[in-house]
MOPAC internal coordinates of N, CA, C and O (Angstrom, degrees):
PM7 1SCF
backbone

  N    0.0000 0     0.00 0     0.00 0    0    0    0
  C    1.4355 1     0.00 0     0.00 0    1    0    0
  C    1.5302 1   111.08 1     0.00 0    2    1    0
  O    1.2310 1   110.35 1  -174.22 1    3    2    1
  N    1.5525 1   135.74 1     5.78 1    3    2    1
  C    1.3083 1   137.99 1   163.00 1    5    3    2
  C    1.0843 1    98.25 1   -65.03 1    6    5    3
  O    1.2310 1    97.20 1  -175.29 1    7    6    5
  N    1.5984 1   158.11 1     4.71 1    7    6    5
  C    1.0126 1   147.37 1   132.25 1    9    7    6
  C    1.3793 1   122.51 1   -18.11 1   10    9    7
  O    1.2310 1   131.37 1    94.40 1   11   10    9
  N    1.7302 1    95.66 1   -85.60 1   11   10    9
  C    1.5150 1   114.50 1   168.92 1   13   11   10
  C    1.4292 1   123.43 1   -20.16 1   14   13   11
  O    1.2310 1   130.08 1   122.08 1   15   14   13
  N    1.5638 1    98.17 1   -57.92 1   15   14   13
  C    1.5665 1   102.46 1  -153.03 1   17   15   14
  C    1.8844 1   101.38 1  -108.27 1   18   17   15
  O    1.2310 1   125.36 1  -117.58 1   19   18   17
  N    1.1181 1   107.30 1    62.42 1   19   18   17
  C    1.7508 1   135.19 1   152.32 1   21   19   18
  C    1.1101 1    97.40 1   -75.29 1   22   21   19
  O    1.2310 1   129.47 1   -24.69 1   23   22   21
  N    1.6267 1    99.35 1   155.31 1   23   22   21
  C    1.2701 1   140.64 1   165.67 1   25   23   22
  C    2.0288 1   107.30 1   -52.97 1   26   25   23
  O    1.2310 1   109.86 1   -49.80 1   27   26   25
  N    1.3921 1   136.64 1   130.20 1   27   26   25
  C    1.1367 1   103.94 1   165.24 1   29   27   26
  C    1.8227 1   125.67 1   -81.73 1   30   29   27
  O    1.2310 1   132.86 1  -172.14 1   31   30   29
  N    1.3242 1    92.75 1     7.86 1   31   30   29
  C    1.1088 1   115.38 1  -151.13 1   33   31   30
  C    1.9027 1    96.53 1   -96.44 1   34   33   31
  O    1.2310 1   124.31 1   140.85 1   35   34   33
  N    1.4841 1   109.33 1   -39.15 1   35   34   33
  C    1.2149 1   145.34 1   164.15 1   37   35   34
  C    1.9390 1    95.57 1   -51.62 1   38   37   35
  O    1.2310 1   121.30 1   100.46 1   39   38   37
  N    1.3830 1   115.12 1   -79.54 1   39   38   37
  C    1.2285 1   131.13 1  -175.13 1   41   39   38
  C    1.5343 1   113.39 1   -45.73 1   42   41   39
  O    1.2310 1   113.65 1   130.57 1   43   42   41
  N    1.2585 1   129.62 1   -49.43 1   43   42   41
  C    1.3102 1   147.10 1  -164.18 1   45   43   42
  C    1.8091 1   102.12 1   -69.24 1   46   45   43
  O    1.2310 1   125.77 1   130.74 1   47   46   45
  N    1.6381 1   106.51 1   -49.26 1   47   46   45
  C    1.7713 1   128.54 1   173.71 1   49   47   46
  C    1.7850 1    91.31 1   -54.26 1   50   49   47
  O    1.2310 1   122.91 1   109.84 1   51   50   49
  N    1.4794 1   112.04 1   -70.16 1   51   50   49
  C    1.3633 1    90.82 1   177.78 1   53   51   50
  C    1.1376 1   137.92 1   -36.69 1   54   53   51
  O    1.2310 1   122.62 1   128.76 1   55   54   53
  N    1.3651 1   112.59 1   -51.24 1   55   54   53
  C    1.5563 1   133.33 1  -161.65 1   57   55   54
  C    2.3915 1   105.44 1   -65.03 1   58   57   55
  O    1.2310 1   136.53 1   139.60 1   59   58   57
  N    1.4795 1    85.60 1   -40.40 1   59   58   57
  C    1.3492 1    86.70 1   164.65 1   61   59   58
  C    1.5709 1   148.67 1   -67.99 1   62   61   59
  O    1.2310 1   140.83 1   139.70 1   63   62   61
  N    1.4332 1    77.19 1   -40.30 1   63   62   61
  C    1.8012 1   101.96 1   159.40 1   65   63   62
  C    1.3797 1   102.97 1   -77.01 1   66   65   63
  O    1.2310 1    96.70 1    77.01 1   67   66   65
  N    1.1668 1   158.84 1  -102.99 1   67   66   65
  C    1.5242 1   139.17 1   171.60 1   69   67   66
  C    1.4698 1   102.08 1    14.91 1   70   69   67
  O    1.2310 1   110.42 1   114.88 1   71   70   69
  N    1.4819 1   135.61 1   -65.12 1   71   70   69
  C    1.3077 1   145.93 1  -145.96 1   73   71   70
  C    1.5358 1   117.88 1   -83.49 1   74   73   71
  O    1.2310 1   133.93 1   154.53 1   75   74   73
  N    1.6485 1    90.68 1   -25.47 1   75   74   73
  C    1.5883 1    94.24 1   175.71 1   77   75   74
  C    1.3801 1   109.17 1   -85.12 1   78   77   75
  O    1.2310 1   121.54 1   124.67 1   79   78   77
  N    1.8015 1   114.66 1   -55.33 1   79   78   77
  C    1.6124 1   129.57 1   166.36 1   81   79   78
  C    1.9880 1    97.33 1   -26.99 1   82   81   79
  O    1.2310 1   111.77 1   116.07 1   83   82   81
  N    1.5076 1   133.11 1   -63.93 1   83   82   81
  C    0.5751 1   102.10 1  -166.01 1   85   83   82
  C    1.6042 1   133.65 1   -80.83 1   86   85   83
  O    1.2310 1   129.59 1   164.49 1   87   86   85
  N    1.5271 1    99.12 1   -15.51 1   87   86   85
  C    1.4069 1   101.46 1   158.00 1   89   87   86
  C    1.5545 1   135.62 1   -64.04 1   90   89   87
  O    1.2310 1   122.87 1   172.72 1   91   90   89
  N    1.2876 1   112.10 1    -7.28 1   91   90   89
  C    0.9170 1   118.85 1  -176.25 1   93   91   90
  C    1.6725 1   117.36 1   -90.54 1   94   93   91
  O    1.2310 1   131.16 1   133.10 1   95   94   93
  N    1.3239 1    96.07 1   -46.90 1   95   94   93
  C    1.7157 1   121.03 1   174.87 1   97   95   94
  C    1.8912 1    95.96 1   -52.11 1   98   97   95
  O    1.2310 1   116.20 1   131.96 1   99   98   97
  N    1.4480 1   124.82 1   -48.04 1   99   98   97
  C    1.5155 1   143.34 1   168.26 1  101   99   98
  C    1.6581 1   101.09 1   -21.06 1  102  101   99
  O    1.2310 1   132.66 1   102.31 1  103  102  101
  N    1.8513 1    93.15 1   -77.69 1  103  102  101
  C    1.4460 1   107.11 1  -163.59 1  105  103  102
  C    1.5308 1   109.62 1   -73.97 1  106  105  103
  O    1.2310 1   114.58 1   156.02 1  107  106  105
  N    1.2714 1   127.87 1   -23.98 1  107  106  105
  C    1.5553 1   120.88 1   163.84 1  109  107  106
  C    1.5325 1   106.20 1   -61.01 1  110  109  107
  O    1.2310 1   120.21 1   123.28 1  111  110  109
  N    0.9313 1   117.21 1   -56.72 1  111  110  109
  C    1.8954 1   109.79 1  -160.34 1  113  111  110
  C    1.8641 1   107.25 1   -62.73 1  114  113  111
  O    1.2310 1   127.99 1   132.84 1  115  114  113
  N    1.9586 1   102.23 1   -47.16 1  115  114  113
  C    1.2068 1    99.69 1   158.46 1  117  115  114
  C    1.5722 1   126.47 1   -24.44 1  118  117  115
  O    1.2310 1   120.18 1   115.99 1  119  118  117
  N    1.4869 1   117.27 1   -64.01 1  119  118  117
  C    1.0781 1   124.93 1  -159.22 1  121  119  118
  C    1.8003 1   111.33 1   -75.60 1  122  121  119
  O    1.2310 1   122.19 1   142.45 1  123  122  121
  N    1.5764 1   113.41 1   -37.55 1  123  122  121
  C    1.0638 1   126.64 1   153.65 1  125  123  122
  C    1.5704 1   115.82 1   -29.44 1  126  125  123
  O    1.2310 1   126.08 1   123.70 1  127  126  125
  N    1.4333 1   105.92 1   -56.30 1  127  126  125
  C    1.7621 1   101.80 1  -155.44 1  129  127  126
  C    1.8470 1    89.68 1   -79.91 1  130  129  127
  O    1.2310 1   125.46 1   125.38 1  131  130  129
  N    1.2216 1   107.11 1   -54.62 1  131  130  129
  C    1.7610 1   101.62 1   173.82 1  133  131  130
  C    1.6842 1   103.30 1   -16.78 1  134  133  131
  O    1.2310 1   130.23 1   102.67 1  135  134  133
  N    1.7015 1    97.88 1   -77.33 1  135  134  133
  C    1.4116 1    90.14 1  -148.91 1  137  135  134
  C    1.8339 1   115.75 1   -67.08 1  138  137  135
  O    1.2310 1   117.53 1   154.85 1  139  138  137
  N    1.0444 1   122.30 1   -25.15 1  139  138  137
  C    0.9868 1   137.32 1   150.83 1  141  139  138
  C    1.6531 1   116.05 1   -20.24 1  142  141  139
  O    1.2310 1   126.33 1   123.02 1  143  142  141
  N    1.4576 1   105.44 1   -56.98 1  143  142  141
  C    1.3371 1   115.72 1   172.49 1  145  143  142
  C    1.6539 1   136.80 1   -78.18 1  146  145  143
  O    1.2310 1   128.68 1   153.42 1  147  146  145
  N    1.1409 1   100.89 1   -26.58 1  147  146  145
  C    1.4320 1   116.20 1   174.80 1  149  147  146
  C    1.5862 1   111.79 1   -90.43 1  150  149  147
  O    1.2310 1   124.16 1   -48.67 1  151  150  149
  N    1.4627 1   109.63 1   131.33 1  151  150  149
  C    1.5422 1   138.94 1  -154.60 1  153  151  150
  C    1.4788 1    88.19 1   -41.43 1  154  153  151
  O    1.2310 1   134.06 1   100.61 1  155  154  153
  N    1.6008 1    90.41 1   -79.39 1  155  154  153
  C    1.8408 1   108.44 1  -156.44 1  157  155  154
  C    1.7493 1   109.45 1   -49.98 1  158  157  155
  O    1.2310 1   120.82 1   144.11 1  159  158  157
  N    1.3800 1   116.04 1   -35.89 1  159  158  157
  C    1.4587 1   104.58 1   145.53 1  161  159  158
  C    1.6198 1   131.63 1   -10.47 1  162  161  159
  O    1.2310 1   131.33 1    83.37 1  163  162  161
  N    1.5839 1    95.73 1   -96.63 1  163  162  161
  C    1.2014 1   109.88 1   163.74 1  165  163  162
  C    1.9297 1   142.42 1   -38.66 1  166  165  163
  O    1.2310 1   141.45 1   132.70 1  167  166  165
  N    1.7483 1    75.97 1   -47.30 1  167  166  165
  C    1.6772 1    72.95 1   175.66 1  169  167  166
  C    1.9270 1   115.38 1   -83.38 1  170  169  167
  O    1.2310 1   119.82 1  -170.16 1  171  170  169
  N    1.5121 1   117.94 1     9.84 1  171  170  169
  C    1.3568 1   128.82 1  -175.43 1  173  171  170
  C    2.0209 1    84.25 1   -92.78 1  174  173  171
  O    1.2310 1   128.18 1   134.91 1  175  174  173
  N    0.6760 1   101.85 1   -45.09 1  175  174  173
  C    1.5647 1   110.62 1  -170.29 1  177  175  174
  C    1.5126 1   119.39 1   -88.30 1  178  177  175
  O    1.2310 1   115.11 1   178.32 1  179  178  177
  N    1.4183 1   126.87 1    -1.68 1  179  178  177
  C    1.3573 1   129.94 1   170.73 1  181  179  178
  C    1.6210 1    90.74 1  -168.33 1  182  181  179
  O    1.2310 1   123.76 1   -99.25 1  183  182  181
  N    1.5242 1   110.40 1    80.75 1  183  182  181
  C    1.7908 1   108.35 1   156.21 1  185  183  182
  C    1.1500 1   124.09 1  -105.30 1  186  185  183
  O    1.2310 1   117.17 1   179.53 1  187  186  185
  N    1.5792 1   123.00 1    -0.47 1  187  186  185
  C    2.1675 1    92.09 1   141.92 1  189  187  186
  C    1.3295 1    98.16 1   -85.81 1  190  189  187
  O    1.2310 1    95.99 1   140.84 1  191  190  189
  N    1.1684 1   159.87 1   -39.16 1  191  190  189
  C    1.9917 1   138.72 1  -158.27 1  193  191  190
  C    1.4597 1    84.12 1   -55.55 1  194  193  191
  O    1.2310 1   114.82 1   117.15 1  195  194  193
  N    1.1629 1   127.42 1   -62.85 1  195  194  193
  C    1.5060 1   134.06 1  -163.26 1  197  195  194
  C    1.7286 1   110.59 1   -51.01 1  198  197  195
  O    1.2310 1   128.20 1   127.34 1  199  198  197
  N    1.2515 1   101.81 1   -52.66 1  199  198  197
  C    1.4506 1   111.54 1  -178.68 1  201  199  198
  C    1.6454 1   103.16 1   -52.80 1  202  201  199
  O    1.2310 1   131.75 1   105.77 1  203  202  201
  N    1.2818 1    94.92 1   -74.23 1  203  202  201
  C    1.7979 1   112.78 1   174.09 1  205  203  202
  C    1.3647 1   113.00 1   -15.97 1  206  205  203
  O    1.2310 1   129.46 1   103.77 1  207  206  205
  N    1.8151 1    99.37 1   -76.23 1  207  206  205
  C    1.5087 1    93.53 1   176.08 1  209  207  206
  C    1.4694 1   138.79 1   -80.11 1  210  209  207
  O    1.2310 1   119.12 1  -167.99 1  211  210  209
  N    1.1105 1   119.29 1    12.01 1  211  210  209
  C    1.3071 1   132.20 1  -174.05 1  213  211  210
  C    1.9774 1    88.08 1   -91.93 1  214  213  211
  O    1.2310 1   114.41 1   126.86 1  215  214  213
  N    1.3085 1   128.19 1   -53.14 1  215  214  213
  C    1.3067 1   147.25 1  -162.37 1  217  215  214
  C    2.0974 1    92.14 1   -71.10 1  218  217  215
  O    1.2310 1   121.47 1   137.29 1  219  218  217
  N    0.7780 1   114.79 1   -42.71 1  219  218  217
  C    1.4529 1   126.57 1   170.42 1  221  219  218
  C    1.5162 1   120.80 1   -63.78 1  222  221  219
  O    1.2310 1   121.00 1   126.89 1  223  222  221
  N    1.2715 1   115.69 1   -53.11 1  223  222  221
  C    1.4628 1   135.03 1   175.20 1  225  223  222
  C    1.6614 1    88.76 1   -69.10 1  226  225  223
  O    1.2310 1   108.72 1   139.19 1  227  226  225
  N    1.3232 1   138.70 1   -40.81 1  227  226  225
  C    1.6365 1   129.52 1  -178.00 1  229  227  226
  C    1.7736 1   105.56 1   -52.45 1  230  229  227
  O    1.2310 1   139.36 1   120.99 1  231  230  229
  N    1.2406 1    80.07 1   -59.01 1  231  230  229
  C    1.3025 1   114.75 1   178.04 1  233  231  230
  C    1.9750 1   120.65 1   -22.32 1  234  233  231
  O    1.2310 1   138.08 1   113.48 1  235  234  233
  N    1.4479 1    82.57 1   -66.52 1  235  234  233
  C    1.5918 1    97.95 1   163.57 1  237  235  234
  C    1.2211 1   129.75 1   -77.76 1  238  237  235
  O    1.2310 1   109.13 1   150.47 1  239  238  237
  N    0.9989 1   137.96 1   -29.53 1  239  238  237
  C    1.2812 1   161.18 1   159.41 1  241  239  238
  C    1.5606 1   100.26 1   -45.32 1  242  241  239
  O    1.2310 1   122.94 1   102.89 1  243  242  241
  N    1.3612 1   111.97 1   -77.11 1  243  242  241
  C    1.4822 1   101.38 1  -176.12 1  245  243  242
  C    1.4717 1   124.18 1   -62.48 1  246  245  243
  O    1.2310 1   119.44 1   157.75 1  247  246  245
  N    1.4743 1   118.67 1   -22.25 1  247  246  245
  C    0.9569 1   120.99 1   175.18 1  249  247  246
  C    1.5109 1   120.12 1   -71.93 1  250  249  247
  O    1.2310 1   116.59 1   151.50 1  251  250  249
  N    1.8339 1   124.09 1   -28.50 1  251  250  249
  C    1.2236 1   138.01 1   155.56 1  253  251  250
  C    1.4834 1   115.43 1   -43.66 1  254  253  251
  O    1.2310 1   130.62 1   125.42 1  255  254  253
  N    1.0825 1    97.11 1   -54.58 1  255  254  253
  C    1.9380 1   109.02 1  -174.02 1  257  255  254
  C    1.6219 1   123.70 1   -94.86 1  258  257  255
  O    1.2310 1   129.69 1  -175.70 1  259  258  257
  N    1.3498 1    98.92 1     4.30 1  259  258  257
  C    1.3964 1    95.14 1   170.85 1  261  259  258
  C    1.1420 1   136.87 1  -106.82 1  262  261  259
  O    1.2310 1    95.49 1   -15.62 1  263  262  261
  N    1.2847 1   160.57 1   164.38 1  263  262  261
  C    1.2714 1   146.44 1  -153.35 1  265  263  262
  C    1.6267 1   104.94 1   -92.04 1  266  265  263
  O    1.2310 1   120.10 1   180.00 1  267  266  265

């Protein structure tokens, strides 16, 4: 029961720190899913898959539209 009988003053310091950790954990994942999402990301981080399939997607394309 030394739970209970904290500081509120003690409790409140916690509660803030909790508040920043979780803001913080917020703006990392945020930034995660961005980059994740944006092209030049990706294609800095996988340029043959990128190459490949871009050369593949030509690929089909001309073969759709051509006689």
């Amino acid at each position: 029961m030394a739970e209970t009988s904290r500081d509120p003053a003690a409790i409140r310091a916690g509660i803030e720190r909790a508040r920043q950790e979780i803001e913080q954990s917020m703006a990392e994942l945020r930034q995660g899913v961005a980059d994740s999402l944006e092209w030049r990301h990706l294609v800095r981080r996988h340029p043959g898959a990128v190459l490949g399939g871009a050369f593949a997607f030509g690929l089909l394309v001309a073969r759709w539209t051509g006689r």
